[in-house]
N, C-alpha and C positions, 0 to 999 in steps of 0.2 A: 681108589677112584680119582680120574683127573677133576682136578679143583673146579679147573675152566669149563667144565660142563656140564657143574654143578647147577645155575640157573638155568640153562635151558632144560635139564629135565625135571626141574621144579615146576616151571610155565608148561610142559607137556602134561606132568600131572594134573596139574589143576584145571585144564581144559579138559583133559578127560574125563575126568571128575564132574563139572560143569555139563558137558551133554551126556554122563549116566543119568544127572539128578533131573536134566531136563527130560531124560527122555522117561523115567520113573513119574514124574510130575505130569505130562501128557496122557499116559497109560492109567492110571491110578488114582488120580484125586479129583479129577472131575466127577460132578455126582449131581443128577437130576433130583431137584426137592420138590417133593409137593405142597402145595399152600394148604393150609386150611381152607375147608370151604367157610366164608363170611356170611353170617344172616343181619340182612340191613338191620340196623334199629334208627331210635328216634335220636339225632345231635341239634341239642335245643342251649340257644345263649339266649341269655337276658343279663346285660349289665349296666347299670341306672343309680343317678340317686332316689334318694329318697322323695324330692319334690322335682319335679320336671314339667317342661311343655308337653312331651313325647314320650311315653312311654315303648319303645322297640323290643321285638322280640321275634326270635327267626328258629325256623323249626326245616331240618332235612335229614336226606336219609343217610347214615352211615356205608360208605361203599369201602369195598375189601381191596387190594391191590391189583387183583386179576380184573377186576370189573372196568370194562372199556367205558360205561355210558357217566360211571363218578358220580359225585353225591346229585340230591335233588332236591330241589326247594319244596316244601309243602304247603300251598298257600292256606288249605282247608286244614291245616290244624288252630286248635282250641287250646286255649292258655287260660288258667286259672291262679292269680293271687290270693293264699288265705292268712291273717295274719293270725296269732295265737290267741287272739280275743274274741275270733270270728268272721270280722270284718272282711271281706273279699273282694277281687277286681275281677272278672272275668269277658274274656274278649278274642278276638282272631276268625278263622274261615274269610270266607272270600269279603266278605262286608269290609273288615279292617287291614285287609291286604295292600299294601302301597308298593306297586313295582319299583326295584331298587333299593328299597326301604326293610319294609318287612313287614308285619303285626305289629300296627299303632294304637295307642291308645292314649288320647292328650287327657292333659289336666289332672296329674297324679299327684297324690301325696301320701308318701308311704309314713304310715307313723315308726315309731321306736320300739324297737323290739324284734319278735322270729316271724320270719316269713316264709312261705311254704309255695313252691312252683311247684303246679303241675300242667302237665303239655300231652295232650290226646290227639292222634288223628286215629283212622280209621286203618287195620291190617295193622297195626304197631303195640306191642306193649306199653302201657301209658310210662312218662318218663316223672319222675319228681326232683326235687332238691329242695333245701334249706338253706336262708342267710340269716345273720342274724345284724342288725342295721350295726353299722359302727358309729361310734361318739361325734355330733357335729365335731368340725377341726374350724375355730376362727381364731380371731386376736384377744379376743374375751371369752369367759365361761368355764368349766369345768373340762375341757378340753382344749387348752390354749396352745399356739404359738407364739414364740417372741423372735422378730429380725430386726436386722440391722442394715440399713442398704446405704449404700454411696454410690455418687456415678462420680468415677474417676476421670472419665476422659469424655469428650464428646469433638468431635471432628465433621466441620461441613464445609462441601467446597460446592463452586457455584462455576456453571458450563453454561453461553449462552450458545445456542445451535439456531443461527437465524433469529426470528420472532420468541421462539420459544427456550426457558431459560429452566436448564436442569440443576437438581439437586443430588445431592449426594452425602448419606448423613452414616456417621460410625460412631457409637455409643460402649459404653463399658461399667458396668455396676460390679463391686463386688457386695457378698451378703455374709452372715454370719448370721444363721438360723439355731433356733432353739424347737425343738418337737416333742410333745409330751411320751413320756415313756412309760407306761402301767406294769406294777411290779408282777403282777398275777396274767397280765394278756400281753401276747406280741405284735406292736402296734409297726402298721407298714402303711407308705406315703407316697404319694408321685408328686413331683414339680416340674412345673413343664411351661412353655410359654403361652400366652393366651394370642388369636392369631388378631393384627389389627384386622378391624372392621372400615368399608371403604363402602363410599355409593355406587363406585362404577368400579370395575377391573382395571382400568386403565389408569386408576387413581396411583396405582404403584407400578413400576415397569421392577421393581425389586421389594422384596420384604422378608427379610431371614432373621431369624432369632434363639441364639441355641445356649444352652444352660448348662453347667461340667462342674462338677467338684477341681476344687484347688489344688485337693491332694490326691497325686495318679492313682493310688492304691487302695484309697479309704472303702473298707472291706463294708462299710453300711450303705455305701452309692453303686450304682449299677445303671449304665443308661440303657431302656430300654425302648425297641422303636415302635411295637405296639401302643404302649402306652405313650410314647411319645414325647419323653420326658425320664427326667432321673428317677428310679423306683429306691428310695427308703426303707432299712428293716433296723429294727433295734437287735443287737449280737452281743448283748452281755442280760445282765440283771437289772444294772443300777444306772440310768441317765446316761446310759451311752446315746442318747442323741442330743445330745447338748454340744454347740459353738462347731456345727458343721458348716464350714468356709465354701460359700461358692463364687463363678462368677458365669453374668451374663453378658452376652454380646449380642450387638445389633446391627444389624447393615441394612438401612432400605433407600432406595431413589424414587424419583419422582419430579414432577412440575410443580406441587403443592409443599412448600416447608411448614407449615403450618400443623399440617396434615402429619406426613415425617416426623415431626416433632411432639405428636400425641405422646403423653404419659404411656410410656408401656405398660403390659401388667403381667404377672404372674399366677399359675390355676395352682391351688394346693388339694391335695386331695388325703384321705384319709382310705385306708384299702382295707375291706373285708379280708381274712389270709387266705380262702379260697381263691379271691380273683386275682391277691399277689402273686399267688403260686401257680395261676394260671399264664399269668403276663410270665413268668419268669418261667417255665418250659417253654413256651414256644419262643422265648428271645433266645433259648439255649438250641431250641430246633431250628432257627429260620439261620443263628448266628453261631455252630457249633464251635468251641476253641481246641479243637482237635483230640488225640487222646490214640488209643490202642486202635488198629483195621478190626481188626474183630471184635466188636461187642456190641450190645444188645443194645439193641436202637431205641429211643428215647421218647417218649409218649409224651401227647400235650396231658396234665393236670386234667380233672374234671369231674366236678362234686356232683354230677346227675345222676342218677341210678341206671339209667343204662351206659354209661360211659363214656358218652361223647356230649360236649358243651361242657357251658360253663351259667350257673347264678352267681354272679357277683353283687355286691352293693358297697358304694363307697360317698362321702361327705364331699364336699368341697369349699372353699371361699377363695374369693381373687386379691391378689396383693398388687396392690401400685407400686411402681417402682419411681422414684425422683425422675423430675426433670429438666432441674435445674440444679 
């Protein structure tokens, strides 16, 4: 065989090759699937502490893929709290309906212990779930944190525009948190920033504050955007959440330094592991990090007995951060 035309009928084959497989591939693998047919049920969230103004809770129908019209709110479902002693909240239909909102119910205090949702409307199988209150999380008690905070930097520069004289304020803490870790439970956390409070909208033309561990990799931190903040999980046995390094950063403007220069603060929270596992599916569905084309697509979490929602219950306490 001449040498010299060796490549060109290398390049002949493999285009041959190329529209056999295409034209096998047109012929042959395409394939009409049928969906299951989907019977709505009840998807009921309630996620709360334990003491609140507001007790929220939203009840709609589960819709299947092919269904053009998608889920629907239920204003006239019934929501019942019972805890293990007895004691019960029960509330919803159209009385406690708040557009936009959901099934309110102010002035809650849940005590400590197992809690039992159930959620009824009418054509629906009733839906239940169980939480069980997690440990308050404060600076003191039986469930403590201990941090450490510095503001390292703080930067502010001044713009007069005519009459009016702008600010411009950039902030930097770092923290060195301690989280208690129970040898027999797996204790999961969010930290997230608390948003300033203002009289008017226009009190801030900026306000951004966002929270990141130190370390890129540190396999116990995860931000997540539902929750809106860093989610916590303990990943050993022994005090693996001890001396986790964060840092925060702050940007806001305004006409007011006074204002700008409020104490920041931070929200800690303590997570039931049903609502952690709930935040942490749908941060994996909203924020896939890629993987195989073909596999089996990934379901939000959800402790209800018909399968859709979520009962969560989680603690909190706010941390101040320096400001000076």
């Amino acid at each position: 065989m001449n040498r010299k035309n060796l490549p060109s009928l290398l390049l002949f084959a493999c285009v041959a090759l190329l529209f056999s497989g295409c034209e096998r591939l047109g012929n042959g693998v395409v394939q009409e699937i049928d969906f299951p047919t989907h019977t709505p049920q009840l998807a009921v969230t309630l996620i709360s502490r334990p003491t609140t103004d507001t007790l929220v809770a939203r009840a709609h129908t589960s819709a299947g893929i092919l269904d053009t019209t998608g889920s629907k709110r239920l204003k006239t479902a019934l929501f019942t709290l019972t805890h293990e002693d007895g004691a019960s909240y029960t509330w919803g239909g159209q009385t406690d309906w708040e557009n936009g909102i959901g099934h309110v119910l102010p002035n809650v205090e849940l005590a400590a212990g197992l809690w039992t949702l159930q959620c009824e409307e009418e054509a629906f199988e009733t839906a239940t779930a169980t939480q069980l209150v997690p440990p308050q999380i404060d600076s003191l008690g039986d469930y403590a944190y201990a941090m450490v905070s510095n503001l390292n930097e703080i930067e502010v520069e001044e713009y007069s525009e005519g009459d009016v004289t702008k600010y411009f304020v950039n902030r930097n803490w770092t923290l060195e948190l301690d989280l208690p870790d129970r040898s027999a439970d797996r204790d999961f956390f969010v930290i997230k920033p608390v948003p300033v409070e203002a009289e008017n909208e226009e009190d801030f033309w900026e306000n951004s504050t966002w929270i990141s561990s130190e370390i890129e990799d540190d396999t116990r931190i995860s931000y997540n955007s539902l929750a809106g903040g860093l989610l916590i999980e303990d990943v050993s046995d022994g005090n693996s959440l001890n001396a986790m390094r964060l840092e925060v950063n702050q940007f806001a403007s305004g006409d007011d330094l006074e204002l700008l220069l409020a104490p920041a603060q931070l929200e800690l929270a303590a997570l039931s592991p049903e609502l952690a596992e709930y935040y942490r599916t749908l941060e994996l569905i909203d924020n896939p990090s890629g993987g195989p084309l073909f596999t089996e697509p990934l379901l939000a979490y959800s402790n209800v007995s018909s399968g859709f929602g979520c009962f969560g219950l989680y603690t909190s306490c706010v941390i101040p951060l320096p400001g000076e």
